[in-house]
C-alpha positions as CSV (number, residue, x, y, z in Angstrom):
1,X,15.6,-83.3,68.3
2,X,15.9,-85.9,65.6
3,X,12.3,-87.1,64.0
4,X,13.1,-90.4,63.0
5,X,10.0,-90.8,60.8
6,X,11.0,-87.7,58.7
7,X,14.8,-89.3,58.5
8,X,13.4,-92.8,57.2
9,X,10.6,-90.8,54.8
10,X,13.7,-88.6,53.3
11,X,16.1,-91.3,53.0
12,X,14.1,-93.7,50.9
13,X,11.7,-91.5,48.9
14,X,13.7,-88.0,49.0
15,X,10.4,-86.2,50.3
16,X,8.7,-86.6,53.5
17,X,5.1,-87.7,54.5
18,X,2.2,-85.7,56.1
19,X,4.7,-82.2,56.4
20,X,7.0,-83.9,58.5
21,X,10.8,-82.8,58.5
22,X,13.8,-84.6,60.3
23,X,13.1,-82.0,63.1
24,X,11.0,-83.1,65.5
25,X,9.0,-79.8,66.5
26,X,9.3,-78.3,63.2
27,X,6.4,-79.1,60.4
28,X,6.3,-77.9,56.5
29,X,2.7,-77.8,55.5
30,X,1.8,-79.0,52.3
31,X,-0.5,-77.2,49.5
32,X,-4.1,-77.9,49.9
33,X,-5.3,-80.1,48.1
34,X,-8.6,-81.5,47.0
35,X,-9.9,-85.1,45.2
36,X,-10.1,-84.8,41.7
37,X,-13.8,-85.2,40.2
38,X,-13.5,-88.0,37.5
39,X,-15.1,-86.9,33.9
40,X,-16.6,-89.1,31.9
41,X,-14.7,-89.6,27.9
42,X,-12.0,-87.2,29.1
43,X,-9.1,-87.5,26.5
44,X,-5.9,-85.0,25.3
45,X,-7.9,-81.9,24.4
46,X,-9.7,-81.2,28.1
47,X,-6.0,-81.7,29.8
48,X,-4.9,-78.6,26.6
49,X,-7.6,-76.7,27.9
50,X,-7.4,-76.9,31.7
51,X,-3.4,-76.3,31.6
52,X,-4.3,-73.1,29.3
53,X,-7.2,-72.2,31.7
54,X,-4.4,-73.0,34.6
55,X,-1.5,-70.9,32.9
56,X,-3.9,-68.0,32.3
57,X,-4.2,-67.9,35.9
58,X,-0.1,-68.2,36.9
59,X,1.0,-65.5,34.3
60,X,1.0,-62.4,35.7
61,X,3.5,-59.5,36.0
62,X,7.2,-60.3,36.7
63,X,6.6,-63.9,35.9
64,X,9.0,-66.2,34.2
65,X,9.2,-69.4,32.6
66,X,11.1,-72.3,33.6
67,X,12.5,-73.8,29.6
68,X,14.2,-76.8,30.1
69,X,13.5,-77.8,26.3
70,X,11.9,-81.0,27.4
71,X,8.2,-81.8,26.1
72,X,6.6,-80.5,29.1
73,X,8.2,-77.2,29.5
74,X,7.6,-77.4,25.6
75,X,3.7,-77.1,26.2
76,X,3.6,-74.3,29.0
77,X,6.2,-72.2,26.8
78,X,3.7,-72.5,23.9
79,X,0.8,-71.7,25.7
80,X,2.7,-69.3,27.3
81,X,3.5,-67.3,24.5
82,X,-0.2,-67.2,23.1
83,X,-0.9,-65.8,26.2
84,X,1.8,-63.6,27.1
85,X,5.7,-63.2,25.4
86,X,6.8,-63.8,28.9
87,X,10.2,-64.3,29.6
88,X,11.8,-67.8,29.6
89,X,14.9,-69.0,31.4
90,X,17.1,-71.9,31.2
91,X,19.8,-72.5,33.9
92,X,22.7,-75.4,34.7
93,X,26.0,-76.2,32.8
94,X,24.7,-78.7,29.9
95,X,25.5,-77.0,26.6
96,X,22.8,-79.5,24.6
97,X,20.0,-78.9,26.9
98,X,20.4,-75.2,26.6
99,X,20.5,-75.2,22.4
100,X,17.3,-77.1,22.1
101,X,15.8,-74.5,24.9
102,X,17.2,-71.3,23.2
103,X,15.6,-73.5,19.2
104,X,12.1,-73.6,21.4
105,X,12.3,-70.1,22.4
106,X,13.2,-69.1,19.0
107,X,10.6,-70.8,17.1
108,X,7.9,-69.2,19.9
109,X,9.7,-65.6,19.5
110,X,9.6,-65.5,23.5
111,X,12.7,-64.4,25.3
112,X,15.1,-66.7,26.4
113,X,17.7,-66.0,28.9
114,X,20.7,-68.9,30.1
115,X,22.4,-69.2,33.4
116,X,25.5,-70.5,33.6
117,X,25.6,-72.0,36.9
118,X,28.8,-73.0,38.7
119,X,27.7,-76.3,40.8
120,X,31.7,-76.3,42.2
121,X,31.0,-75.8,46.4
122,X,33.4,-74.1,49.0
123,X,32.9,-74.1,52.5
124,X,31.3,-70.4,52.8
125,X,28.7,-72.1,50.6
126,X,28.5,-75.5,53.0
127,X,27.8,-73.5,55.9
128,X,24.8,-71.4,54.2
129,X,23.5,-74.8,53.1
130,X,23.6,-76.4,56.8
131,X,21.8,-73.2,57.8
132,X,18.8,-73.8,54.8
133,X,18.6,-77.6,56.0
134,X,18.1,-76.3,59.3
135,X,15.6,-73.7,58.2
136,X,13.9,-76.2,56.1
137,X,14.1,-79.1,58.7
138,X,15.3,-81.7,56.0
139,X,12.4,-81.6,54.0
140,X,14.5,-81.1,50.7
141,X,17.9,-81.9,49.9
142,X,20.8,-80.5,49.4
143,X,20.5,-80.6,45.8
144,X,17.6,-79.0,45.5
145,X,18.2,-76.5,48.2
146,X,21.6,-75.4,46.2
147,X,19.3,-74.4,43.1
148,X,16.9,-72.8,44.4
149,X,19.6,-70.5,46.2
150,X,21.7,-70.3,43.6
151,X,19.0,-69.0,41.0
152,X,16.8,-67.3,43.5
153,X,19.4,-64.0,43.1
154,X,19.5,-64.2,39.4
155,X,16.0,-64.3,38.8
156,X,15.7,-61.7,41.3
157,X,18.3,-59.3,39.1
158,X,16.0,-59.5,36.1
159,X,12.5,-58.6,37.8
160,X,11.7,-61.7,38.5
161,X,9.2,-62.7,41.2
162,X,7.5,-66.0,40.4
163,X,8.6,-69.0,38.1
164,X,6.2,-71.3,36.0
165,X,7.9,-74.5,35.7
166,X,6.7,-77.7,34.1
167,X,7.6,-79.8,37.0
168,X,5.3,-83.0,37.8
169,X,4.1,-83.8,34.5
170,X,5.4,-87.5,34.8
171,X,4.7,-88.0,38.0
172,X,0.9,-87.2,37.8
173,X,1.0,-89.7,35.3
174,X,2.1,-92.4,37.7
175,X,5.8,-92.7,36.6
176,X,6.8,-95.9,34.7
177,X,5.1,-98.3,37.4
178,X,1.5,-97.5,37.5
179,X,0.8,-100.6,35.5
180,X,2.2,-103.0,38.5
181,X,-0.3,-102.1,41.2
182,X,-3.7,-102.9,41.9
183,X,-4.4,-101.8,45.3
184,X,-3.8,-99.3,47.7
185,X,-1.3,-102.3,49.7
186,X,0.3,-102.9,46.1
187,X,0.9,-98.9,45.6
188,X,2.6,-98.7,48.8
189,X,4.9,-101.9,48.6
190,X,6.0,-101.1,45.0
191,X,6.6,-97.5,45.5
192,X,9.0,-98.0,48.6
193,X,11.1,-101.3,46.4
194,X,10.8,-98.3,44.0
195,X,12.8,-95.2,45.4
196,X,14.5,-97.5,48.2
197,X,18.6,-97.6,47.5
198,X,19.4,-101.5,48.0
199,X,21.7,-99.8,51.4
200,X,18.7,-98.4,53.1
201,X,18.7,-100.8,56.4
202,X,15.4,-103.0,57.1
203,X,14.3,-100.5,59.5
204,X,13.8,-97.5,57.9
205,X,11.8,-99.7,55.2
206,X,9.1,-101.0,57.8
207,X,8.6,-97.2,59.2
208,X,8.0,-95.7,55.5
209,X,5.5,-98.5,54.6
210,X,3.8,-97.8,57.6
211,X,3.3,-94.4,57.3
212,X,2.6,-94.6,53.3
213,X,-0.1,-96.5,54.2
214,X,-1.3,-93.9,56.4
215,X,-0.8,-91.1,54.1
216,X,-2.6,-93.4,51.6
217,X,-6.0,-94.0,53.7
218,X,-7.9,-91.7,52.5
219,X,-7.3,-91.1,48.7
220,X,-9.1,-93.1,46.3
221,X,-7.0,-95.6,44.2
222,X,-7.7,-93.9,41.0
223,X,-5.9,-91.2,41.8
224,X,-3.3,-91.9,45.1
225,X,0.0,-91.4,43.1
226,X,-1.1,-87.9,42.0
227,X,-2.5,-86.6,45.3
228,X,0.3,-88.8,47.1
229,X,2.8,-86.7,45.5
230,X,1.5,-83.3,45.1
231,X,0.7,-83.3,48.7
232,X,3.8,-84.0,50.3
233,X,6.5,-83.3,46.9
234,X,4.8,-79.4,46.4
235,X,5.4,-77.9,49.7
236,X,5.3,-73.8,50.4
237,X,8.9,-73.1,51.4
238,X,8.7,-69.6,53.1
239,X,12.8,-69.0,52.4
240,X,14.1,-65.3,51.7
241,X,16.1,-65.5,49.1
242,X,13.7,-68.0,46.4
243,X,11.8,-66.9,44.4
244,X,7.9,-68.0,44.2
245,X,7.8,-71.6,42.0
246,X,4.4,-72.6,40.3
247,X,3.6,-75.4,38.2
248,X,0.1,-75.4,36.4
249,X,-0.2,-79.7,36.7
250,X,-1.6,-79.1,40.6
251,X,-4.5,-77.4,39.5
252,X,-7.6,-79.1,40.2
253,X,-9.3,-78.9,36.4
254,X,-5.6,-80.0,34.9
255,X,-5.4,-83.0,37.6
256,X,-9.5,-83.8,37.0
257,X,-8.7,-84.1,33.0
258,X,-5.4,-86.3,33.4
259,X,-7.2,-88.7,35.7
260,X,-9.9,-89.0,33.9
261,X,-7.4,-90.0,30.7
262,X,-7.1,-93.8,30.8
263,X,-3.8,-94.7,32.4
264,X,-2.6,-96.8,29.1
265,X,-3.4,-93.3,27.2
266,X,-0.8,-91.4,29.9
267,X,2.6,-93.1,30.4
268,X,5.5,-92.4,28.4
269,X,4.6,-89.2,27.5
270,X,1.6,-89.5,25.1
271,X,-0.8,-86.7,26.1
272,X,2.5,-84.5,25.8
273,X,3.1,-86.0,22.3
274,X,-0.6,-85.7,21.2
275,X,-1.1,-82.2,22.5
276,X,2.3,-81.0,20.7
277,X,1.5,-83.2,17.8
278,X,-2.2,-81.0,17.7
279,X,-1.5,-77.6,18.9
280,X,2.5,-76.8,18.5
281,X,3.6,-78.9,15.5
282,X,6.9,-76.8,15.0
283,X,7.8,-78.2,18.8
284,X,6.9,-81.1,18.5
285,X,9.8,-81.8,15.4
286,X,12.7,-80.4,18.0
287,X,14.3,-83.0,19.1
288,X,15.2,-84.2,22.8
289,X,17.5,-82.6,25.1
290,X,18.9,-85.5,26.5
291,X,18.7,-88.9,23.2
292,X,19.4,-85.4,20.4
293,X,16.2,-88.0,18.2
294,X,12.8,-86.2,17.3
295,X,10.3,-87.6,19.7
296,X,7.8,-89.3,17.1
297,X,10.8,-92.0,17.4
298,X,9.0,-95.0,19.9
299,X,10.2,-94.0,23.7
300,X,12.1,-96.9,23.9
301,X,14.7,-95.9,21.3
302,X,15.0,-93.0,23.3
303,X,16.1,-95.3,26.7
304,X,18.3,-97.0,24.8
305,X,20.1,-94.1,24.0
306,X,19.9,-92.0,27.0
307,X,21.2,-95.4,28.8
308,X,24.2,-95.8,26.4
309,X,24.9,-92.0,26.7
310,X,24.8,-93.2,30.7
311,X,27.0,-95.6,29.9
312,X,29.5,-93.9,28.1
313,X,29.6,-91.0,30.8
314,X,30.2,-93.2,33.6
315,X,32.9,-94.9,32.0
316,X,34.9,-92.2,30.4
317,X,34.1,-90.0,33.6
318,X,33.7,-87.0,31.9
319,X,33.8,-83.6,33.4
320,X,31.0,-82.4,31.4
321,X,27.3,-83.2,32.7
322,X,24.8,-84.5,30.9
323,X,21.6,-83.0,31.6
324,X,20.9,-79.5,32.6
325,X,20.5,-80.6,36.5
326,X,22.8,-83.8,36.7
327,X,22.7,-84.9,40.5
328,X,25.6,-87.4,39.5
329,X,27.8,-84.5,38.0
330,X,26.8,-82.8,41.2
331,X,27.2,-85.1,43.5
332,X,31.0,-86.3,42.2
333,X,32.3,-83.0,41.7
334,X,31.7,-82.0,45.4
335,X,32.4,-85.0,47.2
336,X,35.4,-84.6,48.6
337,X,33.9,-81.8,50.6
338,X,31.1,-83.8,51.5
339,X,33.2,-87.2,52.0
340,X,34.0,-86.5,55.9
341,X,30.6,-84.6,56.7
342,X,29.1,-88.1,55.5
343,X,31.6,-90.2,57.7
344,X,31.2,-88.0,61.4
345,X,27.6,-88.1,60.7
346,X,26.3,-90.9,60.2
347,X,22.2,-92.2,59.9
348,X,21.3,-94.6,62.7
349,X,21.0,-98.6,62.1
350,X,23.4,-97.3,59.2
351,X,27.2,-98.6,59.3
352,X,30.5,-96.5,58.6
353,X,31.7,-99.0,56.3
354,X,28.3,-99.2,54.1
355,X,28.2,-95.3,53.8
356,X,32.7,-95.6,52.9
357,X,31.8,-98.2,50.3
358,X,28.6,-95.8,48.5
359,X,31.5,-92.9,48.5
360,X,33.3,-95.3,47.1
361,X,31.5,-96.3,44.0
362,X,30.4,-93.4,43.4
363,X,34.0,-92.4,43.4
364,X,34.7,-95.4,40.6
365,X,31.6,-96.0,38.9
366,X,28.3,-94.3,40.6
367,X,25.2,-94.5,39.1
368,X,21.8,-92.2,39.3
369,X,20.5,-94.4,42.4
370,X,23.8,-94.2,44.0
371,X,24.0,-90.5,43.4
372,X,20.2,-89.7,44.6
373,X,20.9,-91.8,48.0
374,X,24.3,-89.7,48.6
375,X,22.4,-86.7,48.2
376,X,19.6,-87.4,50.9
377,X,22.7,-88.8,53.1
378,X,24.4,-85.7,53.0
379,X,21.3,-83.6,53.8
380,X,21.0,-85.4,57.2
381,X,24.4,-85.1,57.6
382,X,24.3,-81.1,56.8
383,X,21.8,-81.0,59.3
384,X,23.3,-83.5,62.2
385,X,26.7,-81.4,62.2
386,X,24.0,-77.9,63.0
387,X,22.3,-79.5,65.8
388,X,25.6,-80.6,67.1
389,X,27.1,-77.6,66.9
C-alpha cells in the first residue's frame, strides 16, 4: 500500500523523513544519532583532528577509498594515506574528473583504481531496479540505487568490503542557504522552496512542511540542518549485493568541531580550503574537477564557470558528461526507456500533461532541477508498475 507521506517526502526533497518509505508497512531506520556538544573557540584544526581521530576508526582491512578529486575526498585521501596506503577508487564516465583523481592519488603515492561505468540501461537492468525499489521501499532513487549496484560487484572483485567516501561535507555545513533562516519555522519553509521542483502540486508541499516541522521539534537550531540530514539522508541499507559505505563527517567529535565553527567560517568550502591550505599544500594547488582553476581562485569564479560549462553542455547536447556522476547525462540517455514507465504511472494530484511536458524539456533543454525531479518521478514509477504487477 502506497504511503503517501513517504511519496510527497521523496518527491520534493529526494529522501524521506523519520525512516519512512513510499511503502506503507515497510520502515528504513536511520543511524543513531546523538546532539552535538557545542565547544567553545572551536576553529579548522579540531575539525583536522576529529576527522583523523574518525578515519583512524573507519580504516580497517579490505577498506577502500571513495576519490572523486574534489576537496573533500582530497582531505580523507590525505589523511588516509598517513594512516594507511589504502586503496582509492574513482568510478563514472567523466574523463576530467578521473585525471585530477588519478594527479591526487599520485602525489599521495596511494593506489588508485578507475571504473569505467556504462550508465546505458536495458530492460534486464529495469526489472532488477523495480525489484531494489521494492526492496528499498522508495527510500532512494533510482539514481542512486543504479550505482550502488553497479559498483557493489566491482569493489567486491578487488577485496573490497567497505568504502570511505567524503559524502556530506557540504551539507553539514548547511548548503548555500544557512544564512536565510532564523528559526526553526524559517529552516523548514526555505528548505522545502529549496529542493521543491516548481511542478510539485500544492499538496505534496503542505504534507512535507508538516512533517519537517515534526522531524525538526526536537533538534536545537544550531545544529537542525546537520542532524536533519544525517538522520534521514544516511540510512543502513541492508542490500546483498553493496558494499558497506562510511563517511567520517557523521561522527559525533567531527559534527561537535564543525558546529562549533561559526557558520560564516563554514560555507563555500573554507574549513576544506584552510585544512588543505595547512596540512596537504601539494592538494590544495590541484585544481577542480569540475571549473579545471586552482581553488585559492574566490568560489564565485568557480560558479561562473561551472554555470557556463552548464551552459554550453545543455546547448550543444553533448554526449559526454560532465561530472563523474551526472544525473542529467543519466537521466537523458535513458529516457526513452523510462518515457512510458513515467506516463502509465503517474503520482497522484499530478497530471499527464505536466509529467509529458518535464520529459519534454528535458528532452530539448533540461536542466539539474528538471533532471533531479525526473529521477524521483521515475522511482515511484519503478515501484507503482511492482505493486501493480
Amino acid at each position: 500500500m502506497l504511503n503517501l507521506n513517504g511519496l510527497a517526502e521523496l518527491l520534493t526533497f529526494g529522501f524521506t523523513l523519520d525512516g519512512k518509505t513510499m511503502i506503507q508497512e515497510k520502515n528504513i531506520p536511520s543511524i543513531p544519532m546523538s546532539i552535538p556538544k557545542p565547544k567553545t573557540n572551536a576553529n579548522m584544526d579540531d575539525v583536522y583532528a576529529a576527522l583523523d581521530e574518525a578515519m583512524e576508526k573507519l580504516i580497517e582491512a579490505k577498506t577502500g577509498l571513495a576519490l572523486s578529486g574534489g576537496l573533500d575526498s582530497r582531505i580523507n585521501a590525505g589523511i588516509a594515506a598517513e594512516i594507511e596506503g589504502i586503496p582509492t577508487f574513482t568510478f563514472g564516465v567523466s574523463k576530467f574528473e578521473k585525471m585530477i583523481a588519478h594527479k591526487v592519488a599520485s602525489t599521495l603515492k596511494l593506489p588508485h583504481i578507475i571504473f569505467t561505468t556504462n550508465m546505458h540501461l536495458n530492460g534486464k537492468i529495469i526489472e532488477k531496479l523495480k525489484a531494489l525499489v521494492m526492496e528499498t521501499g522508495g527510500a532512494l532513487d533510482v539514481f542512486n540505487l543504479y550505482i550502488r549496484t553497479s559498483l557493489g560487484q566491482r569493489f567486491k572483485e578487488h577485496g573490497i568490503k567497505k568504502i570511505i567516501t567524503a559524502y556530506g561535507f557540504d551539507e553539514v555545513n548547511c548548503s548555500s542557504f544557512g544564512y536565510k533562516v532564523g528559526s526553526t519555522q524559517e529552516f523548514c519553509d526555505v528548505l522545502s522552496q529549496a529542493y521543491a521542483h516548481p511542478s510539485l502540486p500544492f499538496q505534496y508541499r503542505e504534507i512535507v512542511k508538516k512533517n519537517l516541522i515534526e522531524c525538526c521539534s526536537n533538534i536545537p537550531f544550531r545544529v537542525l540542518y546537520p542532524l536533519v540530514w544525517i538522520k534521514n539522508v544516511i540510512k543502513k541499507f541492508d542490500v546483498r549485493d553493496w558494499v558497506r559505505t562510511e563517511t567520517p563527517i557523521v561522527d559525533r567529535k567531527v559534527l561537535s568541531a564543525i558546529t562549533s565553527v561559526p557558520y560564516e567560517k563554514r560555507i563555500y568550502k573554507r574549513i576544506q580550503k584552510a585544512i588543505l591550505r595547512k596540512y596537504f599544500p601539494k592538494l590544495y594547488k590541484i585544481p577542480y574537477a569540475a571549473s579545471g582553476l586552482p581553488p585559492f581562485f574566490h568560489h564565485y569564479i568557480h560558479d561562473l564557470m561551472n554555470r557556463s560549462v552548464l551552459a554550453l553542455f545543455a546547448f550543444q547536447r553533448s554526449p559526454q558528461p560532465l561530472h563523474t556522476w551526472d544525473i542529467q547525462w543519466f537521466i537523458r540517455l535513458n529516457l526513452p526507456l523510462f518515457k512510458e514507465l513515467l506516463l502509465s504511472n503517474v503520482p497522484p494530484f499530478m497530471s499527464r500533461r505536466t509529467v509529458r511536458n518535464l520529459i519534454c524539456r528535458m528532452e530539448a533543454h533540461g536542466n539539474d532541477l528538471d533532471a533531479n525531479f525526473l529521477n524521483r518521478l521515475i522511482t515511484y514509477a519503478l515501484l507503482s508498475a511492482q505493486m501493480n504487477s
